[in-house]
C-alpha positions as CSV (number, residue, x, y, z in Angstrom):
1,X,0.0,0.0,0.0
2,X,2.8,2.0,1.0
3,X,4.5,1.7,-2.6
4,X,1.5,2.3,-4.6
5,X,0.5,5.6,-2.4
6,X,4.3,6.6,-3.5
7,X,3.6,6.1,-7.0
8,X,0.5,8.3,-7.1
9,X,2.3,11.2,-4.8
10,X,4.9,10.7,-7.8
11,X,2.3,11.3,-10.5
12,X,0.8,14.1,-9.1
13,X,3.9,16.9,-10.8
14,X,3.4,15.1,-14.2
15,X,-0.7,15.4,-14.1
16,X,-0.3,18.8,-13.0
17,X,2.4,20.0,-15.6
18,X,-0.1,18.3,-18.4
19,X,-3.1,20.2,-17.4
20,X,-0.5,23.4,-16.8
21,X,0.5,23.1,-20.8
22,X,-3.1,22.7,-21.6
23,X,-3.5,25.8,-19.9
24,X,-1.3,27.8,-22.0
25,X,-1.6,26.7,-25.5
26,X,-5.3,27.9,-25.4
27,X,-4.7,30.8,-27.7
28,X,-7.1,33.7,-28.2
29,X,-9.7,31.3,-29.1
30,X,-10.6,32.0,-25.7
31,X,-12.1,35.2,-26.2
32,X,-15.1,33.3,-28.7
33,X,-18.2,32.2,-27.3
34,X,-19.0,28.6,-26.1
35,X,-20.6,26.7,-28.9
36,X,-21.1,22.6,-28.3
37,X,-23.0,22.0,-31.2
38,X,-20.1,21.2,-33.7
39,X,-17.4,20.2,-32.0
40,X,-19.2,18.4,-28.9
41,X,-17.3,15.2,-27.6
42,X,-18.6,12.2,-27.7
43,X,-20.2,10.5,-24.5
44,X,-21.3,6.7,-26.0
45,X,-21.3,4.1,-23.2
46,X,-18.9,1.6,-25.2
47,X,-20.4,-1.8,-23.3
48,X,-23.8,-2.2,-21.3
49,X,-24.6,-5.7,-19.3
50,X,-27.4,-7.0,-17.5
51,X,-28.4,-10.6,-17.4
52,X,-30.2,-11.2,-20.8
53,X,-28.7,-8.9,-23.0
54,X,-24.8,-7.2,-23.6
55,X,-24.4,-4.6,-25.8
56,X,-21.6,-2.9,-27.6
57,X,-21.1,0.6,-29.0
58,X,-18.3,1.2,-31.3
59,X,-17.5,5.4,-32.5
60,X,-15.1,6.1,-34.9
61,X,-13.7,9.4,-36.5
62,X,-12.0,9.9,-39.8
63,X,-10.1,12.9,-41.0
64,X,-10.5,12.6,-44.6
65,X,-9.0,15.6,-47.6
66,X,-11.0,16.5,-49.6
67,X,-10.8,14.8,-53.6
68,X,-11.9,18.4,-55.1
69,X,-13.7,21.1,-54.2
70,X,-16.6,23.6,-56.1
71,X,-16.0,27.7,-56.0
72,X,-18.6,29.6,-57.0
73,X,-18.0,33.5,-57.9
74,X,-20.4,35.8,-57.9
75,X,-20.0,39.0,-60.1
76,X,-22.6,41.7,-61.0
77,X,-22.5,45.1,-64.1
78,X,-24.4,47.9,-64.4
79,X,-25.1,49.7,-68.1
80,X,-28.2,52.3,-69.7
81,X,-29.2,49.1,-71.7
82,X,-29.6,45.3,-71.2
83,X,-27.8,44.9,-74.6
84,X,-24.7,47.0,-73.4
85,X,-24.8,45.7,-69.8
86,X,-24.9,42.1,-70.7
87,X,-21.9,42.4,-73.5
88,X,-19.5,44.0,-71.0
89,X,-20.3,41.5,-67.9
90,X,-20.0,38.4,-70.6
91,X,-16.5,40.3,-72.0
92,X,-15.5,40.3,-68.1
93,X,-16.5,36.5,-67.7
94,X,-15.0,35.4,-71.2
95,X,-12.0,37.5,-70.1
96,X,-11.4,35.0,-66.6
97,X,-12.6,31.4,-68.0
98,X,-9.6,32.3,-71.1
99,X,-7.0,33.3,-68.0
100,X,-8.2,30.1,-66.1
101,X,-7.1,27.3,-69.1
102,X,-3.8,27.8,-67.9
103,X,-4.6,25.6,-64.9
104,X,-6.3,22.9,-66.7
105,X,-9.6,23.8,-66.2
106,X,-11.9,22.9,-68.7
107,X,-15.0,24.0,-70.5
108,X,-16.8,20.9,-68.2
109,X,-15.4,22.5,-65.3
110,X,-17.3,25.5,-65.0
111,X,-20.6,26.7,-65.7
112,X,-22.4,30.2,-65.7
113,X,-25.2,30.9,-63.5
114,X,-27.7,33.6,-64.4
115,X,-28.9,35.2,-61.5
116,X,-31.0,38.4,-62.2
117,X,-31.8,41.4,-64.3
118,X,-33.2,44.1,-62.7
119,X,-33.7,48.0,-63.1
120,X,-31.6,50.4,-61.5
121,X,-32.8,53.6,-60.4
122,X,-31.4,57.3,-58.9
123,X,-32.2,60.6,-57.3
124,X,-31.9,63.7,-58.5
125,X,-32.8,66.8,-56.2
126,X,-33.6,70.3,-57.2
127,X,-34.4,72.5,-54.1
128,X,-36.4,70.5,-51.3
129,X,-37.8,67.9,-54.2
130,X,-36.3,64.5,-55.2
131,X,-37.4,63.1,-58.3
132,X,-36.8,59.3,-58.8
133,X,-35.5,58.2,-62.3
134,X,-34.2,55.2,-64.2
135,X,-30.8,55.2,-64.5
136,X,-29.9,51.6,-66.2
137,X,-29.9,48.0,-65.4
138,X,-27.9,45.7,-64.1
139,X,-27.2,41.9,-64.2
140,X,-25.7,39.5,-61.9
141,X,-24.2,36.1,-62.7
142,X,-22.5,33.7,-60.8
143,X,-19.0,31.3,-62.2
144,X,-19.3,27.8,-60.9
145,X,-15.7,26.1,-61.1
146,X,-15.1,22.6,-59.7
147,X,-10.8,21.9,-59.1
148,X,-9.5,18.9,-57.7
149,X,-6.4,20.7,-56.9
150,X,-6.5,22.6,-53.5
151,X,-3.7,25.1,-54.9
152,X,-6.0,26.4,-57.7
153,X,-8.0,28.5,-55.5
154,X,-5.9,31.0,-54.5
155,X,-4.9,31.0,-58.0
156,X,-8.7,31.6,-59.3
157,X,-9.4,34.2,-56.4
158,X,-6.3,36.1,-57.8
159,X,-7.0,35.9,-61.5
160,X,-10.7,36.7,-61.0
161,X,-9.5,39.6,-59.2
162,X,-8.0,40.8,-62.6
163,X,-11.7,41.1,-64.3
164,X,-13.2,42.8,-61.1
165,X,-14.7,39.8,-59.4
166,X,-14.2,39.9,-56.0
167,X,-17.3,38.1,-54.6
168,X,-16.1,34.3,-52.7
169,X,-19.7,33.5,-52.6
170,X,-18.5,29.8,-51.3
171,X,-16.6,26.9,-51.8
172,X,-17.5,23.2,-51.1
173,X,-15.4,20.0,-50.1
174,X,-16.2,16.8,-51.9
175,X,-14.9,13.4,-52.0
176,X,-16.0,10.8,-54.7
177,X,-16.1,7.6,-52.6
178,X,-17.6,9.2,-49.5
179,X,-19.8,5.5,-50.0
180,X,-16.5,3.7,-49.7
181,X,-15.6,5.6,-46.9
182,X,-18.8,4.1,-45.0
183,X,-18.4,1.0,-46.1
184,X,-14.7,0.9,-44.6
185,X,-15.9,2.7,-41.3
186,X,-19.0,0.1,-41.0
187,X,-16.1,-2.9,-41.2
188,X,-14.1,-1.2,-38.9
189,X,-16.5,-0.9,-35.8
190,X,-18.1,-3.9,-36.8
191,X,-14.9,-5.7,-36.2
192,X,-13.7,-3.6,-32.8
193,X,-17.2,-4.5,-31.8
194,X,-16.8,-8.1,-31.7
195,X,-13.4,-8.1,-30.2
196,X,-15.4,-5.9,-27.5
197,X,-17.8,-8.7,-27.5
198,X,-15.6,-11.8,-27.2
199,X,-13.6,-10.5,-25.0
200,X,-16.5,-9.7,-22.7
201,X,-17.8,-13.3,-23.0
202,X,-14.6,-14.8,-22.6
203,X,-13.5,-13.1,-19.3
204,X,-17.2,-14.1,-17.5
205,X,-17.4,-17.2,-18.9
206,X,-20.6,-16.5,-21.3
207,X,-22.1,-16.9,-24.2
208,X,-24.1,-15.2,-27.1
209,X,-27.3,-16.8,-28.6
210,X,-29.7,-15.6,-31.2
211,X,-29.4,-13.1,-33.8
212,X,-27.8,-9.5,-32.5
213,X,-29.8,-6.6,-32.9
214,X,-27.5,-3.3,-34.5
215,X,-28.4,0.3,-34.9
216,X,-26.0,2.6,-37.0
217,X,-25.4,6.1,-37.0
218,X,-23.0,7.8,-39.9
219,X,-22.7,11.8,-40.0
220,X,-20.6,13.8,-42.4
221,X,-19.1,17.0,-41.3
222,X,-18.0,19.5,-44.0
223,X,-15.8,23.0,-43.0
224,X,-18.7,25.5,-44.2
225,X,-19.9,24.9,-40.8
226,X,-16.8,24.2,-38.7
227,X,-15.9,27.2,-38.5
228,X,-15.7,30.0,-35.7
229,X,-15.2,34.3,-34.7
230,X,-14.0,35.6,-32.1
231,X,-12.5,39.0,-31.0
232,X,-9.9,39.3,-29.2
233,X,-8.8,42.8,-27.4
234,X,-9.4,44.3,-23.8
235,X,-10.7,48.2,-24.2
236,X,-10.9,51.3,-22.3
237,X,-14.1,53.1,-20.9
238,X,-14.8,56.5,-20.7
239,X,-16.9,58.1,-17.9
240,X,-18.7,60.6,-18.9
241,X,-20.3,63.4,-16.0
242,X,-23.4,63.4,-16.2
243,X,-23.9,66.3,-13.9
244,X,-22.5,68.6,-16.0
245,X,-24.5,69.5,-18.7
246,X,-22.3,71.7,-20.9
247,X,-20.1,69.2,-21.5
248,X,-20.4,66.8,-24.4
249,X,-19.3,63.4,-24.9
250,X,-18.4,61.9,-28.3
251,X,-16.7,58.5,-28.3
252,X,-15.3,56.4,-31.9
253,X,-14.9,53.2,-31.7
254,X,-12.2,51.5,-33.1
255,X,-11.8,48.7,-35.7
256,X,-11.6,45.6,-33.9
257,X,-10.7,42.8,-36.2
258,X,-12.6,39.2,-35.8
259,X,-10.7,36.2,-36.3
260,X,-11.9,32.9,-37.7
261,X,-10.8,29.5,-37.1
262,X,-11.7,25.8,-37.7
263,X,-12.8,23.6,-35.1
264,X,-13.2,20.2,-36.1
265,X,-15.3,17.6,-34.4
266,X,-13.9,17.1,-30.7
267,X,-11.7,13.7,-31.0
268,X,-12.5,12.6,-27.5
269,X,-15.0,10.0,-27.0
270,X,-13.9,8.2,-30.1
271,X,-12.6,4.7,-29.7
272,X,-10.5,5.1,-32.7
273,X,-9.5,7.8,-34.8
274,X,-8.1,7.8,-38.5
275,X,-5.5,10.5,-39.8
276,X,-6.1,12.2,-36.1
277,X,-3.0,14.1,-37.2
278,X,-4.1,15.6,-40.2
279,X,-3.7,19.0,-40.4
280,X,-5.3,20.3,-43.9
281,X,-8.3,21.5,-43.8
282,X,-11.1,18.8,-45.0
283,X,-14.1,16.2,-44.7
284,X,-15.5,14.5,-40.9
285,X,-17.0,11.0,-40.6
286,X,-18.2,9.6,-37.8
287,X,-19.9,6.2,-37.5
288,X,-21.4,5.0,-33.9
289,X,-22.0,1.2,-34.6
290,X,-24.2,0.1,-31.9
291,X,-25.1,-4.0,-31.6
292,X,-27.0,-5.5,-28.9
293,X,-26.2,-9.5,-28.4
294,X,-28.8,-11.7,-26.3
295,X,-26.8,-13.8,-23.7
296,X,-27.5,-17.6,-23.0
297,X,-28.9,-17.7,-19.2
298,X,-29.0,-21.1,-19.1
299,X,-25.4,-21.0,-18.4
């Protein structure tokens, strides 16, 4: 008893130099707000027993990159006339898809989305009247552009850039065997689930009978909603005087600048995680395999 008590006096530095490095590599992330919803771990009870019936739960992670990814641009062009206005926004998109062929992307990769045409009107004021006219029109159309290679989109941002489109309306992740990617998942806790099961049985001297019973739960995260904001600066107040009423108060605010980050799903809870060191940016699975065996009581 003596020994062991040693041990765990021993421990004690080492648990509390852990939790003191925890402490300071939290970064400024510390100033966001709480938010569970994305990144929440995972609390599955891994084994449940009683006398008839054992069952197993099996969660698995995967960090998977992403096989290609869609950018859509959006771009807009005002002119007196349709005819005018639609020839210089086309000369502007005709101008980017030609600069674009020098990554390989082809006439298949892209497509043009016409949003709207709409009036545009103005204002003009003479004395205390203002007098609504129609000034032009204007039309906005988005570029589609699917890549498969994660470099091309700073590339495309920059050369869009060069035609006046500055609008990153979004830009998916996809993978092309994300049904592959379950299958292999599926296999995976299927398997750690029996080894949970056998072992079980084996250590108390049971046994299974029947058909199991299995309920499966597979979720894909993509980043569009991974990511967070938060703000990070300590400011000054001014007190004002209240009592005096000649004096007056004006106070600007400065520009505080929001940061964004991604946050992942949580890794803990998981009993095994794939490419848990990945750091580029990409696709989440997760697949809870959950079986439920019936146990012989005859035994």
């Amino acid at each position: 008893m003596t020994t062991r008590i040693s041990k765990i006096k021993a421990l004690l530095p080492i648990l509390l130099i852990t939790a003191l490095c925890h402490a300071q590599i939290s970064g400024n992330q510390v100033y966001g707000s709480s938010n569970s919803n994305s990144n929440r771990a995972q609390k599955n009870q891994t084994i449940s027993v009683n006398n008839s019936m054992l069952t197993v739960s099996i969660s698995i992670l995967m960090n998977a990159k992403a096989d290609g990814f869609v950018m859509t641009l959006g771009l807009n062009q005002e002119a007196e006339s349709v005819k005018v206005c639609n020839a210089q926004i086309n000369s502007r998109i005709d101008g980017f898809l030609a600069k674009i062929k020098t990554l390989g992307i082809q006439k298949e990769d892209r497509y043009i989305d016409f949003i709207s045409q709409t009036k545009v009107y103005d204002f003009t004021v003479e004395g205390t009247t203002a007098k609504q006219f129609e000034k032009g029109f204007e039309i906005k159309k988005n570029i589609i552009i699917t890549t498969k290679n994660s470099n091309d989109l700073e590339k495309l941002i920059t050369f869009a850039s060069e035609f006046e489109i500055y609008d990153i309306i979004k830009v998916e992740y996809f993978n092309e065997h994300s049904d592959q990617i379950h299958n292999n998942l599926f296999d995976e806790a299927l398997l750690m689930t029996e080894i949970k099961k056998d072992k079980y049985l084996k250590s108390f001297r049971k046994k299974s009978v029947g058909t199991p019973e299995a309920n499966e739960v597979f979720e894909v995260y993509f980043p569009k909603n991974q990511y967070k904001v938060y703000q990070a600066f300590e400011s000054a107040e001014i007190e004002t005087n209240y009592n005096n009423r000649n004096a007056t108060y004006m106070k600007k605010i400065a520009r505080k600048n929001k940061s964004f980050y991604y946050d992942g799903v949580s890794t803990a809870g998981f009993d095994k995680i794939i490419n848990p060191n990945q750091t580029e940016v990409g696709i989440q699975y997760t697949l809870t395999l959950t079986v439920s065996y019936k146990i012989d009581t005859s035994i």
